[in-house]
N, C-alpha and C positions, 0 to 999 in steps of 0.2 A: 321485668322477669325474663331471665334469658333461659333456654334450654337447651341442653345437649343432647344431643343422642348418637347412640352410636351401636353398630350395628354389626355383632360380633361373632356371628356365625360362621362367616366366609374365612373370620381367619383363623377361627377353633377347627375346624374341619380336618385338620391335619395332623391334630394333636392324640396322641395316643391316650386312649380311657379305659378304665376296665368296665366291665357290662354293670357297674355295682356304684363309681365314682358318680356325685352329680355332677354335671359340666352346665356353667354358665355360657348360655347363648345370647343375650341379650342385657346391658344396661342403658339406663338410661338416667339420667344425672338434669336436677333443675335444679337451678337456686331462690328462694323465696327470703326476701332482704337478709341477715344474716346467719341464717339454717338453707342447710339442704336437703332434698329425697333424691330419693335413689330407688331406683324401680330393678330388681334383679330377676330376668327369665331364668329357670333352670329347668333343666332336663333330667329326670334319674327314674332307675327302674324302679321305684316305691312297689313293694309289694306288701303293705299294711303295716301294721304299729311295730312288727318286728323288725323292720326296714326300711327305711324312708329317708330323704330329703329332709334334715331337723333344723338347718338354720344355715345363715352364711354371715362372715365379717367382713366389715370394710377397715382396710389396713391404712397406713400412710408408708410412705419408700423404707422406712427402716423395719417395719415392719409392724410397730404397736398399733393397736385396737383401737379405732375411733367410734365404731359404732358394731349392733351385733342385731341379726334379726333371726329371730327365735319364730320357728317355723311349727308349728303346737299341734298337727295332725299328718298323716298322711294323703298324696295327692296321687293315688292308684290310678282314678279316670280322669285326672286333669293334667293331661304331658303336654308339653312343656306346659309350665304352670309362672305364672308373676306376683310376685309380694313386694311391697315397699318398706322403705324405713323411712323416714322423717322425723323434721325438725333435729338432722342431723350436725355439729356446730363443730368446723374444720379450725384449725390452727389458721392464721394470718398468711400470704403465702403460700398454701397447700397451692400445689401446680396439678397432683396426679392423686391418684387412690388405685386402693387394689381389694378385688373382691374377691373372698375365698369360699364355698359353699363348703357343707360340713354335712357326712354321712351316720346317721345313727348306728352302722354296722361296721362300717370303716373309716370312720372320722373323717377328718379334713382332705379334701383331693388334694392332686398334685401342687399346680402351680396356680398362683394368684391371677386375676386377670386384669390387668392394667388398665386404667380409664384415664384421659390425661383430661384438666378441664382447662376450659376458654375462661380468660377473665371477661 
């Protein structure tokens, strides 16, 4: 079992965000024989069911959906907050993935955030 982590705050910190977008602070990627989890931090102002953090995808480089993690409440008193997805199954060859968090008020943030994985 090998595991990645990587630790993504130091280089989000620069990135421009509105007070509303979720931003990914933190993933972390392990492979369990041939599935993955993926553990994604996010940060967002959730201010209850009317606004909130509802989910985030994991991309491959061109862009299509490998996996989607449906986020089913609001996390008002738990900032930053961590959810997994598992028993995630990559194409043959995936090198990198990209994770996108998705706002209930304002959909998808900006930019994806790149994970590159170790064989």
């Amino acid at each position: 079992m090998k595991q990645i982590t990587f630790i993504l705050a130091a280089c989000l910190m620069g990135t421009a965000v509105s007070a509303s977008e979720p931003r990914v602070l933190d993933i972390k990627v392990e492979k369990f024989g041939m599935s993955w989890r993926v553990d994604v931090t996010i940060e967002h102002t959730d201010t209850g069911w009317e606004h909130y953090a509802d989910g985030w995808e994991v991309l491959d480089s061109d862009g299509k959906r490998l996996g989607y993690r449906l986020l089913h409440h609001p996390h008002v008193n738990e900032q930053p907050f961590t959810r997994s997805l598992t028993n995630l199954a990559l194409p043959d060859g995936t090198r990198e993935i990209f994770v996108k968090p998705h706002c209930s008020v304002d959909g998808w943030a900006g930019e994806a955030v790149r994970v590159e994985l170790q064989p």
